[in-house]
C-alpha positions in Angstrom: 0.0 0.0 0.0 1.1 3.3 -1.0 1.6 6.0 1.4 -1.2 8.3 0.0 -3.3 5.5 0.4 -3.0 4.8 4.1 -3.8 8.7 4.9 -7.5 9.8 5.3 -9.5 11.4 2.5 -8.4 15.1 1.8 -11.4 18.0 1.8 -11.2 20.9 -0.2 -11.0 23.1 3.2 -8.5 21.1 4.6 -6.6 20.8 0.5 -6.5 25.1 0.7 -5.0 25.2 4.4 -2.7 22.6 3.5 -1.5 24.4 0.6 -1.4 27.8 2.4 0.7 26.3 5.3 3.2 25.1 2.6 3.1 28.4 0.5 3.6 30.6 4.1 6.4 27.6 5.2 8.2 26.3 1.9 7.4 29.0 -1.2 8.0 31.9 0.9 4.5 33.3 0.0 2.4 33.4 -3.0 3.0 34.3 -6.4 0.8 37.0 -8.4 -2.3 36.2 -9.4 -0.8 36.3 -13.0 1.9 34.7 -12.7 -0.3 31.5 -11.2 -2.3 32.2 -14.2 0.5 31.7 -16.5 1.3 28.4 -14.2 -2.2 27.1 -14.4 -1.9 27.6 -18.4 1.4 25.8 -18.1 -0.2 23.0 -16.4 -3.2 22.8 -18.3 -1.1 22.6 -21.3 1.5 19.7 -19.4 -2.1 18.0 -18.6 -3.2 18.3 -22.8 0.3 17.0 -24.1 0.2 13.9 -22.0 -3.7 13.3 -23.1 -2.7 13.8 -26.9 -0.6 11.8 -26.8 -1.8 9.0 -24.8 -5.6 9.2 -25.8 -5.4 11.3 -28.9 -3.2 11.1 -32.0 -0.1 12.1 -31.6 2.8 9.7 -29.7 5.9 10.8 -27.7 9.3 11.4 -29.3 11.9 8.6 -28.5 13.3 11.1 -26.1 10.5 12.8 -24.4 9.5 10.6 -21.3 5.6 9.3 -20.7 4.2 12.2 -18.3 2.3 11.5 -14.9 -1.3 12.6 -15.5 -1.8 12.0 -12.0 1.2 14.7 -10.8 0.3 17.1 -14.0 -3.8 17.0 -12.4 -2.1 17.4 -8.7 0.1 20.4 -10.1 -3.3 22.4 -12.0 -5.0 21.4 -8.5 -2.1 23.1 -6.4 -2.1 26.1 -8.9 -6.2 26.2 -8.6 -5.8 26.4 -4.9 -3.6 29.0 -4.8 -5.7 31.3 -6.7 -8.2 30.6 -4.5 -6.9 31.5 -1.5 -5.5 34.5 -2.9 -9.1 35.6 -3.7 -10.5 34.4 -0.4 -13.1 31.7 -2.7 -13.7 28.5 -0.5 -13.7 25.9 -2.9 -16.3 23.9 -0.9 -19.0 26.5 -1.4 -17.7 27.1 -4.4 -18.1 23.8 -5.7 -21.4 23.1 -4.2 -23.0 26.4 -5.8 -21.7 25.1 -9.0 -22.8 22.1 -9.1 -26.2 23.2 -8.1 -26.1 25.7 -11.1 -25.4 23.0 -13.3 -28.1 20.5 -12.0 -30.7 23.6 -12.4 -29.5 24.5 -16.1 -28.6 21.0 -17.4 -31.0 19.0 -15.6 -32.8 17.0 -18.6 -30.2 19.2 -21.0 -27.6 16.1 -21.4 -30.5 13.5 -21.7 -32.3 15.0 -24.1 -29.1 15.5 -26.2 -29.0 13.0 -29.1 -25.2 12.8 -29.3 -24.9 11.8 -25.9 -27.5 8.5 -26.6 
């Protein structure tokens, strides 16, 4: 069993204090806003060249190494967070009020859509 897998489940609250406690104890303190914008592109992008090329149609150069989706989705997570707290959202609420926006705008919207039978 992997260590990950021994510890308890991570909430979004306890994901953004976690990360703040790094960034005040290990990065020194945040970055700009934009410049963790230009990271989250980054990431995004590191996220898209792995999925290209291992679900889409393009394959990795002899000398380019098989990325870690897992690490690439942990590092747009990380970058997420930070924005976050540097805009005082809490991702919980967030999240919920999201998802109930969705529900009330897409409720029969997906199963009525042909391309999705």
């Amino acid at each position: 069993m992997s260590p990950s897998a021994a510890q308890p489940p991570l909430t979004l609250r306890q994901a953004q204090d976690e990360v703040d406690h790094w960034i005040q104890t290990i990065g020194v303190r945040y970055f700009d806003e934009l410049t963790n914008l230009a990271q989250l592109v980054e990431e995004v992008g590191e996220v898209a060249r792995i999925l290209s090329r291992t679900c889409g149609e393009q394959s990795y150069k002899s000398s380019d190494p098989p990325g870690d989706l897992a690490d690439e989705l942990a590092d747009v997570l990380f970058v997420t967070i930070c924005l976050a707290n540097q805009s005082g959202i809490d991702l919980t609420a967030a999240l919920r009020a999201n998802l109930e926006k969705k529900t009330k705008r897409d409720n029969d919207r997906h199963r009525s859509n042909e391309k999705l039978q």
